[in-house]
C-alpha positions as a Markdown table, in Angstrom:
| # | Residue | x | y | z |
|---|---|---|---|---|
| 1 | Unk | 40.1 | -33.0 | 44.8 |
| 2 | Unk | 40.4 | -29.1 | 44.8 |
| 3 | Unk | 43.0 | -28.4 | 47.0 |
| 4 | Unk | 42.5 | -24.7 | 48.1 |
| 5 | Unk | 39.1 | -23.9 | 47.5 |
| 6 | Unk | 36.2 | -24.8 | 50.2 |
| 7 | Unk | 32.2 | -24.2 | 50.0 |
| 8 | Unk | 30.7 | -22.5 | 46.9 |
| 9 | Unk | 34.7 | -22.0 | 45.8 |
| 10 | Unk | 34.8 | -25.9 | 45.4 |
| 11 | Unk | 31.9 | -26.1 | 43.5 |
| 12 | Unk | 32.4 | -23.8 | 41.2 |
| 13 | Unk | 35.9 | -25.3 | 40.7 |
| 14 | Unk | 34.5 | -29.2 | 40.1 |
| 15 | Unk | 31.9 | -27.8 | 38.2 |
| 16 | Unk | 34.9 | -26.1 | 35.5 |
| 17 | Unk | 36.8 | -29.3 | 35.5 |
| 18 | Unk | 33.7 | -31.3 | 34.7 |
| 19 | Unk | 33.1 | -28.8 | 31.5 |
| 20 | Unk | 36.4 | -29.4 | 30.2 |
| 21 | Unk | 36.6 | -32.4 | 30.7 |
| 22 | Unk | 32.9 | -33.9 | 29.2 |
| 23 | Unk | 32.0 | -36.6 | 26.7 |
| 24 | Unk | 31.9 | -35.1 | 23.0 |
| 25 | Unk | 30.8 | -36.6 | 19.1 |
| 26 | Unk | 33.8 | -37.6 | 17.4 |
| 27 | Unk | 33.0 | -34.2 | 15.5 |
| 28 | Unk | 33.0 | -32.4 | 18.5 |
| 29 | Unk | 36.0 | -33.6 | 19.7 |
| 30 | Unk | 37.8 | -32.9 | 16.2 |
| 31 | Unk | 36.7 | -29.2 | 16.2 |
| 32 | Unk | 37.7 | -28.7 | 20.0 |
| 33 | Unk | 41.3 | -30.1 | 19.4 |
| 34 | Unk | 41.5 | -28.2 | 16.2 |
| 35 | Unk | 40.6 | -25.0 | 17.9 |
| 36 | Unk | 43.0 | -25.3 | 20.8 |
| 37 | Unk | 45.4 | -26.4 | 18.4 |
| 38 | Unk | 44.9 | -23.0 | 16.5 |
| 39 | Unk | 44.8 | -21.4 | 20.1 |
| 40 | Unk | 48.1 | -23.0 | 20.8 |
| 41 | Unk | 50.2 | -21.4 | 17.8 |
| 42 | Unk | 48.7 | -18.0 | 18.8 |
| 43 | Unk | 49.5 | -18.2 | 22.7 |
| 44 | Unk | 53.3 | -19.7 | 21.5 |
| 45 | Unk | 53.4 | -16.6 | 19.3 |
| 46 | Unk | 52.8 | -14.3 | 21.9 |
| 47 | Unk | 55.2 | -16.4 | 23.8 |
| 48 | Unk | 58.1 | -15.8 | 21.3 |
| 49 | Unk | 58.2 | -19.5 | 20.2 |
| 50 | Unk | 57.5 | -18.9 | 16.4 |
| 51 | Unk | 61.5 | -18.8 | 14.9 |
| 52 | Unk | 61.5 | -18.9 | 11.8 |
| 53 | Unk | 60.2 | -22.2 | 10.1 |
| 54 | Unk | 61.3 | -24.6 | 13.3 |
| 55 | Unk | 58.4 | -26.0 | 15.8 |
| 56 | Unk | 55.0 | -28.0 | 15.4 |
| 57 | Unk | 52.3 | -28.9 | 17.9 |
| 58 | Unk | 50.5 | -31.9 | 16.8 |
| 59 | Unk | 47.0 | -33.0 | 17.6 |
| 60 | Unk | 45.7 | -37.2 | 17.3 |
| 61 | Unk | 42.7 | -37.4 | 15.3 |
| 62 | Unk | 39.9 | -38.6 | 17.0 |
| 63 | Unk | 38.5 | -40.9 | 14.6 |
| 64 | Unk | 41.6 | -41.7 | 12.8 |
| 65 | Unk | 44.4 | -42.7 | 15.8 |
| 66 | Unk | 47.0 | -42.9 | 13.3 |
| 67 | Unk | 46.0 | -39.6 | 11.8 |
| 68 | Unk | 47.6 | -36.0 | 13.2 |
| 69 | Unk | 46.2 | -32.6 | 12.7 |
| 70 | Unk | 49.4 | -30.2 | 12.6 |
| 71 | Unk | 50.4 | -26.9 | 11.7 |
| 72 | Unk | 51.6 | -25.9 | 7.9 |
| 73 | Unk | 55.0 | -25.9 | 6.6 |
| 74 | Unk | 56.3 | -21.9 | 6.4 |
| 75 | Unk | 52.6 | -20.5 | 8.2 |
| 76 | Unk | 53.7 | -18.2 | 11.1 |
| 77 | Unk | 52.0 | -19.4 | 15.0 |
| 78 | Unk | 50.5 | -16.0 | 15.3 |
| 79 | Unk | 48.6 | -16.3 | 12.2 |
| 80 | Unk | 47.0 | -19.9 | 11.6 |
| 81 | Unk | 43.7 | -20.5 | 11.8 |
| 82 | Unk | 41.6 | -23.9 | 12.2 |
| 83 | Unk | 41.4 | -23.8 | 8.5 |
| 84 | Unk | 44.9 | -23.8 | 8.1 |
| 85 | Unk | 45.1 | -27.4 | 10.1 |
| 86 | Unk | 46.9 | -30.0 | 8.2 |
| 87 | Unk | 45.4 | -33.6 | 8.5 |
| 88 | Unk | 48.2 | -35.9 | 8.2 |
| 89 | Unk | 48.4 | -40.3 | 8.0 |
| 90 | Unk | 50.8 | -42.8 | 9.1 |
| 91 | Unk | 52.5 | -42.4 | 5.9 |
| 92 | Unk | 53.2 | -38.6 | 5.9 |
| 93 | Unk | 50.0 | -38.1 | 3.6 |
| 94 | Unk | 48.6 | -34.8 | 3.5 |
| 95 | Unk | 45.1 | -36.4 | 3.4 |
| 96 | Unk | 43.2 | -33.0 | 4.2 |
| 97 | Unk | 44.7 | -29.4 | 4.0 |
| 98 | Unk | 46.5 | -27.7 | 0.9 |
| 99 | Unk | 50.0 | -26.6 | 2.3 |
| 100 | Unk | 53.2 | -28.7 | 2.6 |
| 101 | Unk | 53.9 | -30.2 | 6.1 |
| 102 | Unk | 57.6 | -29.8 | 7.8 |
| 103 | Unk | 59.1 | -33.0 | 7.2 |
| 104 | Unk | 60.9 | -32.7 | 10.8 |
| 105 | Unk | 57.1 | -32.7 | 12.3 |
| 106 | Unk | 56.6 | -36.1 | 10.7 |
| 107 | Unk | 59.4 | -37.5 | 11.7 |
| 108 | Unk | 59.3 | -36.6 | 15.4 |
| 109 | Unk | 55.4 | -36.5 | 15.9 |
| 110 | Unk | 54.6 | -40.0 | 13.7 |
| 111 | Unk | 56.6 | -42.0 | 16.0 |
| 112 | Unk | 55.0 | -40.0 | 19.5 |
| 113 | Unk | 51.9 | -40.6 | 18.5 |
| 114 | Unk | 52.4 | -44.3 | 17.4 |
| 115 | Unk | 54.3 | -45.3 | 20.6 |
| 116 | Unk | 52.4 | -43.4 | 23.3 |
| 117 | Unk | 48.4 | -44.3 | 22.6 |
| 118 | Unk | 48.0 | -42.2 | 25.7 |
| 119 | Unk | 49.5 | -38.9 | 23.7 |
| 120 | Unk | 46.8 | -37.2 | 21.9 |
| 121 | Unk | 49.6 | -34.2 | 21.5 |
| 122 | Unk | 52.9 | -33.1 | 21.6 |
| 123 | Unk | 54.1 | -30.2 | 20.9 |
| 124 | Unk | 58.0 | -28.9 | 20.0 |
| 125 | Unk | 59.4 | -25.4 | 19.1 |
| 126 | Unk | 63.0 | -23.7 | 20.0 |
| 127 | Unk | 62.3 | -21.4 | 22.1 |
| 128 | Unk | 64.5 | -19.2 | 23.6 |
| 129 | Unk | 65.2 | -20.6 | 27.2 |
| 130 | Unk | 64.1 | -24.2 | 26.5 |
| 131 | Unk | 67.3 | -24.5 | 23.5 |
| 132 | Unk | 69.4 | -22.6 | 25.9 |
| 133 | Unk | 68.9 | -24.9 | 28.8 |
| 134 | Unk | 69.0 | -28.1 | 26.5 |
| 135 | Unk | 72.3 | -27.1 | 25.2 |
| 136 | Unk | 73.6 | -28.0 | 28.5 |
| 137 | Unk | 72.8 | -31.3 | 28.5 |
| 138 | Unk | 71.2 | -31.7 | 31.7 |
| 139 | Unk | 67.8 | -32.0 | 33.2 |
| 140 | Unk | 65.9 | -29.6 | 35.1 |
| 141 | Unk | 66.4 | -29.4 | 38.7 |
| 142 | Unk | 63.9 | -29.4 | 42.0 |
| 143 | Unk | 65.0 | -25.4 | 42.6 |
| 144 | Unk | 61.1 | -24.1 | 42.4 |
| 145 | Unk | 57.6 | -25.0 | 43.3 |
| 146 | Unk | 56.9 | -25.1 | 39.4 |
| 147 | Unk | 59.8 | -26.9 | 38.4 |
| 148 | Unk | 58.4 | -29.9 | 40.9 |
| 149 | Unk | 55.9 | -30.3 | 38.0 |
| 150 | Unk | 58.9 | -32.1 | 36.0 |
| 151 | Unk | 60.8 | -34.2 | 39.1 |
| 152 | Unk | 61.1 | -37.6 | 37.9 |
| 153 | Unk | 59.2 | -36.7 | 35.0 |
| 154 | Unk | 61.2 | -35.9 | 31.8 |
| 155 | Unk | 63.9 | -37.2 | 30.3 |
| 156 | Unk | 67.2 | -36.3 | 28.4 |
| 157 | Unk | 67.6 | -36.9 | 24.8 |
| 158 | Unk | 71.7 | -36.6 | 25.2 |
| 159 | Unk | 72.4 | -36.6 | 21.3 |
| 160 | Unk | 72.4 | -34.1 | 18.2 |
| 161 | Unk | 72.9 | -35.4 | 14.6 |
| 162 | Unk | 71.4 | -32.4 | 13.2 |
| 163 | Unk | 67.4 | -31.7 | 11.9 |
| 164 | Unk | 65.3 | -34.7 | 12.6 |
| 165 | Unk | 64.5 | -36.1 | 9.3 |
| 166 | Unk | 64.2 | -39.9 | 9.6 |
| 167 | Unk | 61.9 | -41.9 | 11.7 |
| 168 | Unk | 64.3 | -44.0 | 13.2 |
| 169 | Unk | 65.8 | -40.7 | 15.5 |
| 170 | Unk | 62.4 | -39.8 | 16.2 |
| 171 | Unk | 61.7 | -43.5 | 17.3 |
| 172 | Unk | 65.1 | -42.9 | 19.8 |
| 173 | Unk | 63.5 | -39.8 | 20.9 |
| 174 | Unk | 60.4 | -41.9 | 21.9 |
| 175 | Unk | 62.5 | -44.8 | 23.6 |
| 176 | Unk | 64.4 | -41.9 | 26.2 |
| 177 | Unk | 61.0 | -40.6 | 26.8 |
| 178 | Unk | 59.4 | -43.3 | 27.8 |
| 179 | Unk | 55.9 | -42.4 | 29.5 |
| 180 | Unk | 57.2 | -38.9 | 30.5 |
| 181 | Unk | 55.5 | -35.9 | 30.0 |
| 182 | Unk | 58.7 | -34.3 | 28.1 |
| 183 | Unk | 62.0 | -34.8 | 26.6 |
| 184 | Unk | 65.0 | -32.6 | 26.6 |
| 185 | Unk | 66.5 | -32.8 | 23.5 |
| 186 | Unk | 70.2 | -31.7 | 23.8 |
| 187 | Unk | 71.2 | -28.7 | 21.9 |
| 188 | Unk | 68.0 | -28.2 | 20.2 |
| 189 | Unk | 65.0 | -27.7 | 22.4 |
| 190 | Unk | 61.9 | -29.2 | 24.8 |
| 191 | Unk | 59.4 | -31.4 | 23.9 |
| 192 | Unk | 56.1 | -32.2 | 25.7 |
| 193 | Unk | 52.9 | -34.6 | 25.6 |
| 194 | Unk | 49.9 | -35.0 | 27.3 |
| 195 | Unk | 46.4 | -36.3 | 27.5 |
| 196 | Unk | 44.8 | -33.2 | 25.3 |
| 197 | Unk | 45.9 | -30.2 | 23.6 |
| 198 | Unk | 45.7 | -28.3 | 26.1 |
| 199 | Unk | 48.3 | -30.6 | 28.6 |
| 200 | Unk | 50.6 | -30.6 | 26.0 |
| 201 | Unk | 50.7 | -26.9 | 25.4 |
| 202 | Unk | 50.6 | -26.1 | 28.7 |
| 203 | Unk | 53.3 | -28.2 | 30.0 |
| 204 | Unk | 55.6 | -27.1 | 26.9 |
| 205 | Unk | 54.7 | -23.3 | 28.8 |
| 206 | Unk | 55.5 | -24.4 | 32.3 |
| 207 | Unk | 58.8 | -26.3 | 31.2 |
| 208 | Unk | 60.6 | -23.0 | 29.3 |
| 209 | Unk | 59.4 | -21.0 | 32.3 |
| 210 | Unk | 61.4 | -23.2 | 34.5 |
| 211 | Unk | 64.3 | -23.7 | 32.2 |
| 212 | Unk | 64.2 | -20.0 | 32.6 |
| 213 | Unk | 64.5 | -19.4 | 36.1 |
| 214 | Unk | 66.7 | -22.1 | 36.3 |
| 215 | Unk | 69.1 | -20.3 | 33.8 |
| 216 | Unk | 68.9 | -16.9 | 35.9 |
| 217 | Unk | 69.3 | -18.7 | 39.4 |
| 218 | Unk | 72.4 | -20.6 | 38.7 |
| 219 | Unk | 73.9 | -16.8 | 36.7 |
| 220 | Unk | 73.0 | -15.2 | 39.9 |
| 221 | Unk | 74.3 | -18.2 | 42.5 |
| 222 | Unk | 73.9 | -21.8 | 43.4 |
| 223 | Unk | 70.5 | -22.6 | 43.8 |
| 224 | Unk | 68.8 | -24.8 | 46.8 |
| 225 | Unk | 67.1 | -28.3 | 45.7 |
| 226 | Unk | 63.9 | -28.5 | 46.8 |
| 227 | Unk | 64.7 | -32.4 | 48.6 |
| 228 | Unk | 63.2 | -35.2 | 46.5 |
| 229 | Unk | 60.4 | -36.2 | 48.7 |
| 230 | Unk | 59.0 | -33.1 | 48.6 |
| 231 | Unk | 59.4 | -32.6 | 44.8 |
| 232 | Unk | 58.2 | -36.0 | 44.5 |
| 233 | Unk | 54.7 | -35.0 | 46.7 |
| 234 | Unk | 54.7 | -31.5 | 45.2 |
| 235 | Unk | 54.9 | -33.1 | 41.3 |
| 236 | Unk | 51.8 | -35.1 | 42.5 |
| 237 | Unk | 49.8 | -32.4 | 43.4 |
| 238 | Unk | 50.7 | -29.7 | 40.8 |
| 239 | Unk | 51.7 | -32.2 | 38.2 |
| 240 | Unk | 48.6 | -33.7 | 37.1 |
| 241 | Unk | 46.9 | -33.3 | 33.8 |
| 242 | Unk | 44.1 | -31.8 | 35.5 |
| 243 | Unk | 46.2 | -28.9 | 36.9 |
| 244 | Unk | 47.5 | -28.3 | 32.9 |
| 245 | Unk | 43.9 | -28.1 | 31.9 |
| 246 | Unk | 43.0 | -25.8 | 34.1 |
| 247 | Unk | 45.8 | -23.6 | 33.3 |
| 248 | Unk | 45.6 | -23.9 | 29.8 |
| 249 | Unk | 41.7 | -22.8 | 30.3 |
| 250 | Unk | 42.5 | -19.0 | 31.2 |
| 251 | Unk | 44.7 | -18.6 | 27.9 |
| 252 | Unk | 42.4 | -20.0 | 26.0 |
| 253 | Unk | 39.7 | -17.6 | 27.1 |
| 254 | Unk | 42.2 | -14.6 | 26.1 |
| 255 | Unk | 43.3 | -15.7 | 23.1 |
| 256 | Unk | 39.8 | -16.4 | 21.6 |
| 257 | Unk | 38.7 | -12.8 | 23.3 |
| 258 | Unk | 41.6 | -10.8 | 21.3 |
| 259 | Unk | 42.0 | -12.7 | 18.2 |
| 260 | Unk | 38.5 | -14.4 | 17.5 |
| 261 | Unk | 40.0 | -15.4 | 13.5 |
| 262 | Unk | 41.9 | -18.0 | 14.6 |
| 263 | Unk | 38.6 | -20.2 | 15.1 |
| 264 | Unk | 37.6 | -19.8 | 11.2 |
């Protein structure tokens, strides 16, 4: 259901979400997460989320479940390409691709993709607001009409032992997530999944901007909660992976306009 639109407006608004969301090859469907993979890096760059060698947005193969495409050890987000797309097994394999992989990736993504079938990507970085707001240990409150998206539906990772470098913390990770769309993980940053790369992304997007405007509203006063049974009927209708999609669609479009390279 399109809520907001009517007549020809409907239409054309069923007729998008049917586009996106259409039967493809297994080929097809590789290239189309590869290239909003690549897409992803560059809207993160522009985003600020690139620091230094931290973050990775991970992609399930579509042939190969247990197989991830991911982003290159050292590569900056605002310049990978589909080419530079690491194909990566159970085992932490670089079975296709010529660069190293961050081991913290592995660790974390491996154990996503293997507990949640339903993930086909995650994605991870330290960005500036989302490591702020995690270093308080809290989740995000019902304060906005965006931050709805979230009520009831991310979790609290309430523990730092430093980079994540063995399976077994990023199997914990998993366990406090459960079937959530994201995970704060204290003092280090935001993590999201979704349905497709573009759910993931986007919801990684929507959840700094809300850790955000959390931030400034609690500097500036004491915000009003939104009360839960509206959050709870708001993060139905705004919270859906259909409503990430569509979201995600209009970056996409802009980031393929201005930098065309990162398809090659």
């Amino acid at each position: 259901m399109a809520e907001g639109f009517v007549g020809e407006q409907r239409q054309d608004f069923d007729a998008l979400l049917r586009s996106l969301q259409q039967e493809r090859s297994i080929a097809e469907e590789r290239l189309h997460r590869k290239q909003r993979l690549a897409a992803t890096f560059r809207i993160f760059a522009q985003h600020g989320f690139g620091w230094g060698l931290a973050g990775h947005v991970t992609a399930r193969d579509p042939e190969f479940p247990d197989h991830f495409w991911v982003n290159p050890f050292g590569v900056h987000f605002g310049r990978i390409r589909v080419s530079d797309l690491l194909l990566v097994d159970h085992e932490g394999r670089v079975v296709e691709g010529n660069k190293p992989i961050n081991k913290a990736a592995f660790a974390i993504h491996s154990e996503i993709h293997a507990a949640r079938p339903d993930a086909v990507a995650a994605a991870h970085t330290h960005s500036m607001h989302g490591k702020a707001w995690s270093s308080l240990g809290r989740l995000l409150d019902p304060i906005t009409q965006d931050a709805c998206v979230f009520f009831e539906d991310h979790a609290l990772f309430a523990e730092f032992n430093g980079v994540v470098l063995e399976d077994s913390e990023g199997a914990a990770i998993c366990r406090v997530m459960g079937q959530k769309k994201a995970v704060i993980l204290q003092n280090h940053g935001l993590l999201t999944v979704g349905g497709s790369v573009e759910e993931a992304a986007w919801w990684f997007l929507a959840m700094d901007n809300v850790a955000q405007a959390q931030l400034l509203a609690e500097a500036a006063g004491t915000p009003k909660l939104i009360p839960a049974e509206t959050a709870r009927l708001t993060q139905k209708q705004i919270g859906r992976p259909r409503s990430a999609l569509l979201s995600f669609q209009s970056l996409w479009e802009g980031i393929v306009e201005s930098e065309p390279e990162l398809l090659s």
